[in-house]
C-alpha positions as CSV (number, residue, x, y, z in Angstrom):
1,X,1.0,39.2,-33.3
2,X,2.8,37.9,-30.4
3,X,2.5,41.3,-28.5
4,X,-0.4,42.1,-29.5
5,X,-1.8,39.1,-27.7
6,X,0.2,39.8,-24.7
7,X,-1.1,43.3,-24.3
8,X,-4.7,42.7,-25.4
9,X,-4.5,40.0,-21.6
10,X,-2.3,42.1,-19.6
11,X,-3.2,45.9,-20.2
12,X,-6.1,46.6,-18.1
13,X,-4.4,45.5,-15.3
14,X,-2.0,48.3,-16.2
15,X,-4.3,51.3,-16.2
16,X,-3.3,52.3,-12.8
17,X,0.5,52.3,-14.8
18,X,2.1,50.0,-12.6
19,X,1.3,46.6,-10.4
20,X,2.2,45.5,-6.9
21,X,3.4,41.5,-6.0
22,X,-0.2,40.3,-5.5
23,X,-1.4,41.3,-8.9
24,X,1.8,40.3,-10.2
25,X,1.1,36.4,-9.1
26,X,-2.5,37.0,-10.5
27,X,-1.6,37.7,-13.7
28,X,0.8,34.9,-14.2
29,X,-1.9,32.6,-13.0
30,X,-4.1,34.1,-15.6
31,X,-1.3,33.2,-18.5
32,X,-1.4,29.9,-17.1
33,X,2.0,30.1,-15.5
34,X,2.3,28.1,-12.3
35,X,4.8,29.3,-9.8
36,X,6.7,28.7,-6.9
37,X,6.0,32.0,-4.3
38,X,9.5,32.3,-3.2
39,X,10.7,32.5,-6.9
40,X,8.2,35.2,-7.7
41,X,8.6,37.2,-5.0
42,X,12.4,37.0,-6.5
43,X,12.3,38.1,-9.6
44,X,9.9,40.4,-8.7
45,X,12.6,42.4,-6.3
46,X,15.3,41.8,-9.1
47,X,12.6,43.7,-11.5
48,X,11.2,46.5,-9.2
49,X,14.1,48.9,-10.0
50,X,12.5,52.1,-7.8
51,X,12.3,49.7,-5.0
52,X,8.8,51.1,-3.9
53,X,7.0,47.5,-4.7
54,X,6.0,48.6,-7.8
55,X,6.4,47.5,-11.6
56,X,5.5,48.6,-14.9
57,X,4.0,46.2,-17.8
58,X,7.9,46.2,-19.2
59,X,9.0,45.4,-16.1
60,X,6.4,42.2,-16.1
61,X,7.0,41.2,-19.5
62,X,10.3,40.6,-17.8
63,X,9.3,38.6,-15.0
64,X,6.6,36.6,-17.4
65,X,9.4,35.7,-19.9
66,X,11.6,34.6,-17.0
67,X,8.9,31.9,-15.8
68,X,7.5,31.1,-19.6
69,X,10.6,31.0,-21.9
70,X,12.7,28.2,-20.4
71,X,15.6,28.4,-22.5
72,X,15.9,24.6,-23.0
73,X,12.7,24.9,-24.5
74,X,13.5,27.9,-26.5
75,X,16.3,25.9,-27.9
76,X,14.2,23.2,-29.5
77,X,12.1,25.2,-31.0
78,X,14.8,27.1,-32.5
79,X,16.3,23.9,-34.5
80,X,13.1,22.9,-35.6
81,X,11.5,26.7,-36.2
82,X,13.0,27.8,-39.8
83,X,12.3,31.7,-38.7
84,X,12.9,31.0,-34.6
85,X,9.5,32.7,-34.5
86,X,7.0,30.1,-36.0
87,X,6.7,26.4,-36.2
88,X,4.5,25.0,-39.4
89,X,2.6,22.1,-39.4
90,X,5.3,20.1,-41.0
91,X,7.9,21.7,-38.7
92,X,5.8,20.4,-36.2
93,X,5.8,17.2,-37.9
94,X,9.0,16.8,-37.6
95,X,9.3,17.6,-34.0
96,X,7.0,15.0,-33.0
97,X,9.0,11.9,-35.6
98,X,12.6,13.2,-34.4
99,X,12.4,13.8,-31.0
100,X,9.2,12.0,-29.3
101,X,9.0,9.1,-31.3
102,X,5.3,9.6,-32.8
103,X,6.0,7.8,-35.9
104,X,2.6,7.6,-37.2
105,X,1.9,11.2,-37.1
106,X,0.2,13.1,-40.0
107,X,-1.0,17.0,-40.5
108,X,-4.2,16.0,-38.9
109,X,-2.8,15.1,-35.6
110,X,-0.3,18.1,-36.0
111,X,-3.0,20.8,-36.2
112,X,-4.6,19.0,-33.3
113,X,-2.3,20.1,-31.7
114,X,-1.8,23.4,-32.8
115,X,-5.6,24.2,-32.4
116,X,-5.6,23.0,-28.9
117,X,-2.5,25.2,-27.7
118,X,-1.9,27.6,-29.7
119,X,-3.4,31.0,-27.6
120,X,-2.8,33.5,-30.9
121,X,-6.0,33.3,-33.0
122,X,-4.3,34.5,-36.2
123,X,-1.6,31.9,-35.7
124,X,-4.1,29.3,-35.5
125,X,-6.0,30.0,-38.3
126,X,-3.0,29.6,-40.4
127,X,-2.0,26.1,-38.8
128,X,1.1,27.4,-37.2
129,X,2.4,27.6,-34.1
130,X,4.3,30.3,-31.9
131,X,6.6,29.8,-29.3
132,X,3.6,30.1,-27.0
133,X,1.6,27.6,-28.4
134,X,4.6,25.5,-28.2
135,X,5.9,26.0,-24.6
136,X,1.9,25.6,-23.5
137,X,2.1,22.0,-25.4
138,X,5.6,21.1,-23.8
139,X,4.2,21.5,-20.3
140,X,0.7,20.3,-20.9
141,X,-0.5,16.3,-19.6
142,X,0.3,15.4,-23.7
143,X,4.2,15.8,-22.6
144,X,3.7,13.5,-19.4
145,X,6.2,11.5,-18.2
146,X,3.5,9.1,-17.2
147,X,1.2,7.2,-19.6
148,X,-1.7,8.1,-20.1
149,X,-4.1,4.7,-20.7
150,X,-2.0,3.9,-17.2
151,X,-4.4,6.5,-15.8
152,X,-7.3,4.3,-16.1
153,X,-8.2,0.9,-15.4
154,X,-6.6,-1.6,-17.9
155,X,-5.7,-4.8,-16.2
156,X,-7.5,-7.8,-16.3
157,X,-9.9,-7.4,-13.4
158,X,-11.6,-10.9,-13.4
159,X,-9.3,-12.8,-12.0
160,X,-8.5,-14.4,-8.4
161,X,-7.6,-12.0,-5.2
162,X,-4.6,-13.7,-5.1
163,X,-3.5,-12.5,-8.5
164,X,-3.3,-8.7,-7.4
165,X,-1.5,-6.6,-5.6
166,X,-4.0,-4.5,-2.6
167,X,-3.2,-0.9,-1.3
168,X,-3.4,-1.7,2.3
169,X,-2.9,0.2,5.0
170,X,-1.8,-0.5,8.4
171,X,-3.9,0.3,11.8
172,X,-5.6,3.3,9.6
173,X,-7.0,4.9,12.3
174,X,-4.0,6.3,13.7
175,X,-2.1,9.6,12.5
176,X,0.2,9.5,15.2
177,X,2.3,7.1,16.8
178,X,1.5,3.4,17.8
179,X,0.6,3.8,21.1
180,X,0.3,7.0,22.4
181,X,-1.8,9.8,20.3
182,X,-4.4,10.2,18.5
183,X,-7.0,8.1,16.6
184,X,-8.3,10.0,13.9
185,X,-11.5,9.5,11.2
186,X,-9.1,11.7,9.2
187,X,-6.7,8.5,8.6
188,X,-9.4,6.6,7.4
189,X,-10.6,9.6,4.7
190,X,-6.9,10.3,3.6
191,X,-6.0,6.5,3.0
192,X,-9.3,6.1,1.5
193,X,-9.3,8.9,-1.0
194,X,-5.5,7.9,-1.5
195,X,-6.6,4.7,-2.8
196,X,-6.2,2.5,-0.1
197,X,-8.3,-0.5,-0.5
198,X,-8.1,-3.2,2.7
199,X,-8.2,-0.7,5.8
200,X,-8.3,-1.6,9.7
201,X,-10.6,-1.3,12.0
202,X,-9.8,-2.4,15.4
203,X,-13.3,-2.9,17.2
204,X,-13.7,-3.2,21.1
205,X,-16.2,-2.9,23.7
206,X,-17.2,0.9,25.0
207,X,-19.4,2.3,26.8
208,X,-23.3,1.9,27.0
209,X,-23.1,-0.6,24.2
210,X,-21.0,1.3,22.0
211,X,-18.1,0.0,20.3
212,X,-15.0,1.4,20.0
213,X,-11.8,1.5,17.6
214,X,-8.4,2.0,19.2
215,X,-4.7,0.7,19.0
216,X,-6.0,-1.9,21.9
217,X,-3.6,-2.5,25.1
218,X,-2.1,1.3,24.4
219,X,-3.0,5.1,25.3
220,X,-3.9,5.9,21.7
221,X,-7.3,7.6,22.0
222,X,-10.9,5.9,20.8
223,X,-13.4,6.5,18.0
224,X,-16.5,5.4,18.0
225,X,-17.5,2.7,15.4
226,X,-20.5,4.0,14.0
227,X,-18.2,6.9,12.8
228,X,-16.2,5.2,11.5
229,X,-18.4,3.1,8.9
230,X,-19.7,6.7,8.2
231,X,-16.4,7.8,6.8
232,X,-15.8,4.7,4.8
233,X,-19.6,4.7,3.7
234,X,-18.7,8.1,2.3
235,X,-15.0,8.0,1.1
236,X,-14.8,3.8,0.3
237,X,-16.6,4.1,-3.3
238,X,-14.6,6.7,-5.5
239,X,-13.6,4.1,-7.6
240,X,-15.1,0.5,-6.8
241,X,-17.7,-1.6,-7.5
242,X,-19.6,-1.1,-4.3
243,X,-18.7,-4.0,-2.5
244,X,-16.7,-4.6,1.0
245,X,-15.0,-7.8,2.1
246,X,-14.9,-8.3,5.7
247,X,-11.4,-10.3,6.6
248,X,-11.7,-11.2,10.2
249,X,-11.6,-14.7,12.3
250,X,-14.3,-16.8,11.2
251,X,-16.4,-19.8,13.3
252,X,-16.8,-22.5,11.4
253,X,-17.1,-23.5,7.3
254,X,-18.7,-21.7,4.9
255,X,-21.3,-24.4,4.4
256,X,-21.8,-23.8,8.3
257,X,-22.7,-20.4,7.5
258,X,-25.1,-20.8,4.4
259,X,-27.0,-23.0,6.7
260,X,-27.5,-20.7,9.0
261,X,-28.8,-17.9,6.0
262,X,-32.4,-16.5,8.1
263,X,-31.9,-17.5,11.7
264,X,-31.5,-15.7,14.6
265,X,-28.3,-14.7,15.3
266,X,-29.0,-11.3,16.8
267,X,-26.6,-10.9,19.9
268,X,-25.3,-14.7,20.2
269,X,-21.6,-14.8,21.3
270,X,-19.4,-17.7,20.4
271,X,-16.5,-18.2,22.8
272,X,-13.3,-19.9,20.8
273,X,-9.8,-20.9,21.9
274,X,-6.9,-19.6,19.9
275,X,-2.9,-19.7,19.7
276,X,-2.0,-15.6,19.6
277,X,-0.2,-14.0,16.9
278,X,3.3,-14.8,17.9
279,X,6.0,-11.6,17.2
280,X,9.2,-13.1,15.3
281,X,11.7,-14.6,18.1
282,X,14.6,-12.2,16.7
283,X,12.9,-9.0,17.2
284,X,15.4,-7.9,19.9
285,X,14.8,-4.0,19.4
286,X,15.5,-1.5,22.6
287,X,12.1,-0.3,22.7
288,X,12.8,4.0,23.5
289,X,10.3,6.5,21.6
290,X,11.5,10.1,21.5
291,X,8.0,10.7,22.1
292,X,8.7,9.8,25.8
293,X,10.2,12.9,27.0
294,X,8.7,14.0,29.8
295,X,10.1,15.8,33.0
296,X,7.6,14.2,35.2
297,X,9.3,10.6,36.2
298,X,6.0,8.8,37.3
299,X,4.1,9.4,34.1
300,X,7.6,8.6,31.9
301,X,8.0,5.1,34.3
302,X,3.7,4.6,33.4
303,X,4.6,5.1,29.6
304,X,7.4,2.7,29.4
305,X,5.8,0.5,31.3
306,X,2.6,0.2,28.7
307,X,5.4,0.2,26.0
308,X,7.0,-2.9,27.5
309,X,4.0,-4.6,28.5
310,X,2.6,-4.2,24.6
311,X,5.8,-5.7,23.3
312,X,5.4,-8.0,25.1
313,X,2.2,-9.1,24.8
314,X,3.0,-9.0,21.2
315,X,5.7,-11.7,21.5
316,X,4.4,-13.9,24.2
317,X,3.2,-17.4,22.4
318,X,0.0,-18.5,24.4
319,X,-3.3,-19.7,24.5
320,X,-6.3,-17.2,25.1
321,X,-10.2,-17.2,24.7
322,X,-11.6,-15.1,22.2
323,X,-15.1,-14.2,22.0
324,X,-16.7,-13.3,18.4
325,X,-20.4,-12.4,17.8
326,X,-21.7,-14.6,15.4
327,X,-23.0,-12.1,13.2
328,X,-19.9,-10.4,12.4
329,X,-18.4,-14.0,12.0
330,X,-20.8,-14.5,9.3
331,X,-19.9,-11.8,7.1
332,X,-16.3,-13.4,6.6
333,X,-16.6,-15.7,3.6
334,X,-13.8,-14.9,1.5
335,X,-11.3,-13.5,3.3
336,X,-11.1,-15.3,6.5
337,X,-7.8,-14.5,8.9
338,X,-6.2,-17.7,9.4
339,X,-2.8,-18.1,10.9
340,X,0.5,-19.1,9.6
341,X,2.1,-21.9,10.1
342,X,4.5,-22.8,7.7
343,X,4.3,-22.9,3.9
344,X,3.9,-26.6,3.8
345,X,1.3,-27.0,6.5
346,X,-0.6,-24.0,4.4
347,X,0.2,-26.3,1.4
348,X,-1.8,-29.5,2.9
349,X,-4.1,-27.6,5.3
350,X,-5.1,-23.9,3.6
351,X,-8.4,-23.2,1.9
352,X,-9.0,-20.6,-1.0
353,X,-10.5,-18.0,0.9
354,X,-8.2,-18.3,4.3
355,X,-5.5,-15.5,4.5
356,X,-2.5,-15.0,6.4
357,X,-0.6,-12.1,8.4
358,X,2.8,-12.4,8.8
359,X,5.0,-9.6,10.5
360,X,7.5,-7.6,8.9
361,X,10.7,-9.6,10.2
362,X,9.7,-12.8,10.1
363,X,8.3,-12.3,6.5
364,X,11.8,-10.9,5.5
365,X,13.5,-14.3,6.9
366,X,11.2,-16.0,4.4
367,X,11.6,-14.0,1.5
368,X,15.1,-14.3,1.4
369,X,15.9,-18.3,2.6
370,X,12.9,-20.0,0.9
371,X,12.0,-17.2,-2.1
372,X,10.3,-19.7,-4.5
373,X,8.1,-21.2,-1.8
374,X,6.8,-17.8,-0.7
375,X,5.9,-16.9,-4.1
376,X,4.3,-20.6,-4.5
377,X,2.0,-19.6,-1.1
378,X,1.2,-16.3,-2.9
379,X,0.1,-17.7,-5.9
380,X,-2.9,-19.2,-4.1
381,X,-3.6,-17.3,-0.4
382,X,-3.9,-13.5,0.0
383,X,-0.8,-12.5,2.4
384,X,-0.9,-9.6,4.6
385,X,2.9,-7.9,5.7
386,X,2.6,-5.8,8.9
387,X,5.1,-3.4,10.6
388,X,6.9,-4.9,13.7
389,X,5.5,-4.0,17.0
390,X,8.6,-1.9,17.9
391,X,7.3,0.7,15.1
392,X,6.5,2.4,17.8
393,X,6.9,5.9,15.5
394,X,5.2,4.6,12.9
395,X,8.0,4.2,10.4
396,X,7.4,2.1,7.7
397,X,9.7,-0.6,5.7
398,X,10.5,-1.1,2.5
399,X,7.6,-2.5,0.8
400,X,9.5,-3.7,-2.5
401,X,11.0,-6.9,-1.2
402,X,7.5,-8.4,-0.4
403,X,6.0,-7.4,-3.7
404,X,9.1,-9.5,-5.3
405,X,7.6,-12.4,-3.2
406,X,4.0,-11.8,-4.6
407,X,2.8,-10.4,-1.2
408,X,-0.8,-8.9,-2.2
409,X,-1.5,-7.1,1.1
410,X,1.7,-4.9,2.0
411,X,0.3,-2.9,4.8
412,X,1.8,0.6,5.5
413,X,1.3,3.3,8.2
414,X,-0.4,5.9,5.4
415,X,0.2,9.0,7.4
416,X,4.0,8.5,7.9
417,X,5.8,10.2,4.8
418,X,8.9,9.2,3.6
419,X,10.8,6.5,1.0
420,X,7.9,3.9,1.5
421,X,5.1,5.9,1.2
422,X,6.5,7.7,-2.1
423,X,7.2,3.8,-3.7
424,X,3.8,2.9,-2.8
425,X,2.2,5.8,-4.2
426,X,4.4,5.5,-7.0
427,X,3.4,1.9,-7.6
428,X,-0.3,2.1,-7.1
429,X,-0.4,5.4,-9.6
430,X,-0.9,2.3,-12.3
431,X,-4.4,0.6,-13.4
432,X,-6.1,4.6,-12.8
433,X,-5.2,4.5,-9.2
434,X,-8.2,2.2,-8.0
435,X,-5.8,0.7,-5.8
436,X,-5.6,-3.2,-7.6
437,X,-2.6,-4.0,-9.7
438,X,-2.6,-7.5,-11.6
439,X,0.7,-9.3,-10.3
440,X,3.3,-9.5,-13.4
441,X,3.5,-13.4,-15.4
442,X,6.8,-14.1,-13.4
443,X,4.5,-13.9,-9.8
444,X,1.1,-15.6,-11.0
445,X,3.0,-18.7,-13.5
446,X,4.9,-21.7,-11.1
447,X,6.0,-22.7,-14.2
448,X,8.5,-19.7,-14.7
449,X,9.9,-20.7,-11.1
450,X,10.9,-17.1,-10.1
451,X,13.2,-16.0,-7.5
452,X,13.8,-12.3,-7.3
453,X,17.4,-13.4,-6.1
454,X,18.5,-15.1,-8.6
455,X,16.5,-14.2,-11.9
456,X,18.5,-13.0,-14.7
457,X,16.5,-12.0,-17.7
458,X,18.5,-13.0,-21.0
459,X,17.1,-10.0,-22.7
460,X,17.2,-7.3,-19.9
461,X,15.7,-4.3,-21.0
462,X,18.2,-1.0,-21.2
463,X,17.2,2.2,-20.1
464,X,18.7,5.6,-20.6
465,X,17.3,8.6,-19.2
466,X,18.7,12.0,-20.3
467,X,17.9,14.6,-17.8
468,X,18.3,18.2,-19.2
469,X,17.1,20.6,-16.5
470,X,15.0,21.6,-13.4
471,X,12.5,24.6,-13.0
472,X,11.7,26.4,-9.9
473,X,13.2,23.9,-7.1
474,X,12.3,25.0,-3.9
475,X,14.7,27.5,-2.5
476,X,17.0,26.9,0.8
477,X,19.9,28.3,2.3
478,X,22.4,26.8,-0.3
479,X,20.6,26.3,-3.5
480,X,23.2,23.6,-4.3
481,X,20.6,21.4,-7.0
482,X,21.1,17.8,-7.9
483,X,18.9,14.7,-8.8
484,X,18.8,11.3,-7.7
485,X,17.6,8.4,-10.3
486,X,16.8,5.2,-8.1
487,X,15.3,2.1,-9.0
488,X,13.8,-0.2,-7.1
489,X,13.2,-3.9,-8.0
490,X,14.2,-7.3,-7.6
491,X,18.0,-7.0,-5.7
492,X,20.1,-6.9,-8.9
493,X,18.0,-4.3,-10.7
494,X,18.2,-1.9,-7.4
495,X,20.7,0.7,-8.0
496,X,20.9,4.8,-7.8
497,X,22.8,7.6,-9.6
498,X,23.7,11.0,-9.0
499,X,23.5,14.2,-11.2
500,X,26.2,16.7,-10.4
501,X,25.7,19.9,-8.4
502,X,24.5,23.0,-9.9
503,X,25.9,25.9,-7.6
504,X,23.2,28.5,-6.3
505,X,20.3,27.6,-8.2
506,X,17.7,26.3,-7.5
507,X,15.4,28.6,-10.2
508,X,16.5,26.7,-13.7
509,X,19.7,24.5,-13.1
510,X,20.5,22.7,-16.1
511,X,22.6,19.4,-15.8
512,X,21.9,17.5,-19.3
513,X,23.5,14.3,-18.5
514,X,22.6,11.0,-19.4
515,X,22.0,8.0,-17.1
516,X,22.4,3.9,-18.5
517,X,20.6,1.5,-16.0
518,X,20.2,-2.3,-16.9
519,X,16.9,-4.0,-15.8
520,X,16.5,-7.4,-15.6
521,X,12.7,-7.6,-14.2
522,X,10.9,-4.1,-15.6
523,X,7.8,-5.3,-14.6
524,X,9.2,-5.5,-11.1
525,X,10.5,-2.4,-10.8
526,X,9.9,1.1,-10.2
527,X,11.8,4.6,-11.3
528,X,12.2,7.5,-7.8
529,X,13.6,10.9,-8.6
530,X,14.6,12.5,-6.6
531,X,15.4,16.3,-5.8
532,X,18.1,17.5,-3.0
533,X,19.8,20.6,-2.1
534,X,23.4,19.8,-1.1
535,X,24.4,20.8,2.1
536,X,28.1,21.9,3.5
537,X,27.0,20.4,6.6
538,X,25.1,17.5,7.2
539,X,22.4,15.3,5.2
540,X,21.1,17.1,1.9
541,X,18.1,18.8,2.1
542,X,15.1,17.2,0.8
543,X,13.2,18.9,-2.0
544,X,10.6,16.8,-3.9
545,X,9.9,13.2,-5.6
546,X,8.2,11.7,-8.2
547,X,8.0,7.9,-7.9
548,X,6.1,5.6,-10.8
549,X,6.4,2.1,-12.3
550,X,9.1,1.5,-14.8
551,X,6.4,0.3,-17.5
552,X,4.0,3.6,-17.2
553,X,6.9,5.7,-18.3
554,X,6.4,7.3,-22.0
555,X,9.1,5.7,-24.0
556,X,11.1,7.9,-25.8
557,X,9.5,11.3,-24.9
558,X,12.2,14.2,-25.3
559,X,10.7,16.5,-22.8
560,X,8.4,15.6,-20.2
561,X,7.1,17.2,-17.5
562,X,7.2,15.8,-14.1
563,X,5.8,17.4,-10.8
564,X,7.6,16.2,-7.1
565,X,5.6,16.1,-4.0
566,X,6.3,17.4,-0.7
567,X,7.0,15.2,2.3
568,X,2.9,15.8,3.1
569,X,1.4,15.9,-0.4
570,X,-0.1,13.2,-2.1
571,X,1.3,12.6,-5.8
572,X,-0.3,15.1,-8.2
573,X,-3.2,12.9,-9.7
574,X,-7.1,14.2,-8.7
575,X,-9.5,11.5,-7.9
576,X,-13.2,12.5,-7.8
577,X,-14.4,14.9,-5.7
578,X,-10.7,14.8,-4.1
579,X,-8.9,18.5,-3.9
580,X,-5.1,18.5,-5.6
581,X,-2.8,18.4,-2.3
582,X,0.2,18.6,-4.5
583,X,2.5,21.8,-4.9
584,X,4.8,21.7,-8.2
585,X,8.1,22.0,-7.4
586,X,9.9,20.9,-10.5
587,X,9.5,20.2,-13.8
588,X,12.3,17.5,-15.4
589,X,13.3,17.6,-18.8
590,X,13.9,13.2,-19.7
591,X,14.5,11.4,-23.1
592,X,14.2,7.9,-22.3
593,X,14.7,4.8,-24.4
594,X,14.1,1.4,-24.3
């Protein structure tokens, strides 16, 4: 039956007698087998025994069996397959109990199953499954590593501001460096459709009237405004309630504003004085890009010069005049920008709806010498984190140690990939993506008296992660394979291991070991693998990653399928009317327990 199936998709393709590479990759998309190009083109060569790019329908069952019949998988089926060819409903049964955990499974659910993956009619009718049906189930969204009701929206969504954490981005206009490249609608479209929910826009004067957002005080080009609110107009409501907060400075109270609900306001300016944002005394950084290499001297001495004059203006603690049209003041009710002090003048002084940014460095000071009291400011105002000013390249920082302080606005450069993009991608997969996360107990109740530094959980939660195999890593020079498991959390939960290396492949290396991590704050923390090709020389090459939150992992799945983004792809969940930009580059065999 098996054959017959195969033949009855495959054999028109054949007529000719044999097939070429192109219609070799078409047919394997038409079985539903997904595959990296390099490894095709591979096992094609291995298979084309004349050599003349050519290969029969033997030749293909080959290459098909190659990419479909993972042997790990074959295995399992084998112990629980009495005939190694078919799998019964009560085979199938017992499957599901032994190895995934589905205790309350019944023949119902089992033929589910088998009706929904099994490809071989004949098969189906009889409530069976073939090795097919099974490998297609083993690889399909059931098998996720990743829950699914955390692919929807399931948190509490009533509550304060405060008590969430916000995808945020940081100046989201640019998609190059700080101050010298481009602004880009583009960054505002990617963060948006990424998730991102509090975004920047960075308004000055142009032109004829027309304002302008740009990095100000830098060479980074300018957008106009209007474009700008066209992008998010289009891209800001995937997934929201249609409603925008404006956070900026505000004049005056509320009850100032309500009172002046149907006047005039139409082009009155308000002129202010303020103390400026005042960069963290201990940022001592030698501020040198690698962007500034140029050979001509008078525009290198002109680009260090605006370098050091924006650092500076950064730091500098003074008093200036700001002028803010009264109109846009009036749109800032619950989210006004106020600055910070200290967290006891907040404490006496701070309203509900007054927020404050605090830069990168002098937020770390706080988090680590007066934890509790951070987490006490959190619990009632809306804290922004931003990069300091010498990410000039746009790095980014770790963004886990202010989420263990209750930090709601983390802000990030979106268009920079690396470690803390993947962990906030990772961590905002949860509550179907829509870019809120409801703070954990330990971060919302005073009463608990958290400190990520010094909580120990008397009942810390074990996990053990067997990790079987990999499937079609990318290739490189070496094809030395290994996985790293981190996890990220409060400081003692933070911790990594290492699989050994699996010598010159990269197509199915198969490590089967087990990994025992103990976690004190699980809701805290999140799980990064982490794919590398070991090199004789040098750093590892990276390969892929899959980052997501400790509690959205399956418990107790015995073979789950896991897909790792490249450096430029976003994780491999589709958000409406959003194309996939994820390649798969690996699929992970885990059994975890808990």
């Amino acid at each position: 039956m098996e054959n017959r199936w195969f033949l009855s998709i495959i054999q028109e393709d054949f007529r000719a007698g044999r097939i070429s590479l192109e219609k070799t990759v078409k047919l394997l998309e038409k079985l539903n087998i997904r595959c990296d190009g390099n490894h095709v083109k591979n096992v094609f060569k291995e298979n084309d025994k004349q050599k003349n790019g050519k290969i029969t329908i033997e030749d293909f069952r080959a290459i098909y069996r190659s990419f479909a019949y993972r042997e790990d998988i074959v295995e399992i089926f084998n112990v629980y397959s009495r005939n190694h060819k078919i799998l019964s409903e009560q085979n199938l049964m017992e499957f599901l109990k032994k190895e995934q955990y589905v205790l309350e499974i019944d023949k119902v659910i089992a033929n589910e199953i088998i009706q929904k993956y099994e490809p071989i009619e004949e098969v189906k009718n009889q409530h069976q499954m073939t090795i097919e049906g099974f490998l297609r189930y083993m690889n399909s969204n059931d098998c996720l590593l990743f829950k699914k009701n955390c692919t929807q929206v399931y948190h509490d969504m009533t509550r304060p501001l405060s008590d969430y954490f916000i995808s945020s981005s940081h100046n989201t206009y640019l998609i190059s460096g700080q101050l010298i490249g481009p602004s880009d609608l583009w960054g505002y479209a990617s963060a948006l459709v990424k998730g991102c929910r509090c975004i920047e826009i960075d308004c000055w004067d142009g032109s004829q009237n027309e304002p302008v957002v740009y990095h100000g005080y830098t060479l980074t080009s300018k957008i106009l405004f209007k474009t700008v609110i066209q992008v998010i107009n289009k891209y800001a409501f995937m997934a929201l309630k249609f409603k925008i907060l404006v956070k900026n400075k505000k004049i005056g109270t509320i009850e100032e504003t309500i009172e002046r609900i149907g006047t005039n306001k139409q082009g009155r300016i308000v002129e202010y004085e303020e103390e400026e944002d005042e960069e963290e005394s201990e940022e001592k950084d030698n501020v040198t890009t690698p962007m500034l290499k140029e050979n001509k001297e008078k525009e290198l001495e002109e680009k260090k010069s605006i370098i050091s004059n924006f650092i500076s203006y950064s730091k500098k603690k003074k008093i200036r005049k700001v002028k803010l049209s009264l109109e846009l003041s009036d749109l800032v009710i619950y989210t006004k920008a106020e600055k910070f002090k200290s967290f006891h003048h907040a404490q006496i002084n701070q309203k509900f709806n007054e927020n404050n940014s605090i830069g990168e460095l002098r937020a770390r000071k706080l988090s680590k010498q007066k934890a509790r009291e951070f987490i006490s400011h959190t619990n009632s105002f809306i804290t922004r984190i931003y990069p300091k000013a010498t990410r000039t390249d746009s790095s980014n920082y770790i963004p886990q140690e202010f989420w263990n302080v209750g930090c709601q606005m983390v802000a990030l450069n979106f268009q920079t990939p690396g470690v803390p993009m993947d962990l906030y991608n990772g961590k905002f997969l949860d509550n179907g993506g829509c870019g809120y996360l409801l703070k954990p107990e330990i971060l919302r109740n005073p009463k608990l008296n958290f400190s990520p530094s010094e909580f120990k959980h008397y009942n810390p939660t074990i996990l053990s992660i067997r990790l079987i195999s990999g499937f079609q890593l990318p290739s490189t020079y070496w094809n030395n394979s290994l996985v790293l498991i981190e996890i990220y959390g409060i400081p003692d939960d933070q911790t990594k291991q290492q699989t050994h290396v699996i010598r010159r492949n990269a197509f199915d290396p198969r490590w089967n070991e087990t990994f025992t991590f103990t976690i004190h704050a699980p809701e805290m923390a999140l799980i990064r693998f982490v794919a590398e090709s070991q090199s004789t020389i040098g750093a590892n090459e990276f390969l892929g990653q899959y980052t997501l939150p400790l509690l959205c992992m399956e418990k107790d799945k015995f073979l789950l399928s896991a897909m790792m983004s490249f450096h430029y792809f976003s994780l491999p969940f589709k958000k409406a009317s959003q194309e996939s930009l994820t390649i798969p580059l690996c699929t992970y065999c885990f059994t975890v327990g808990a």
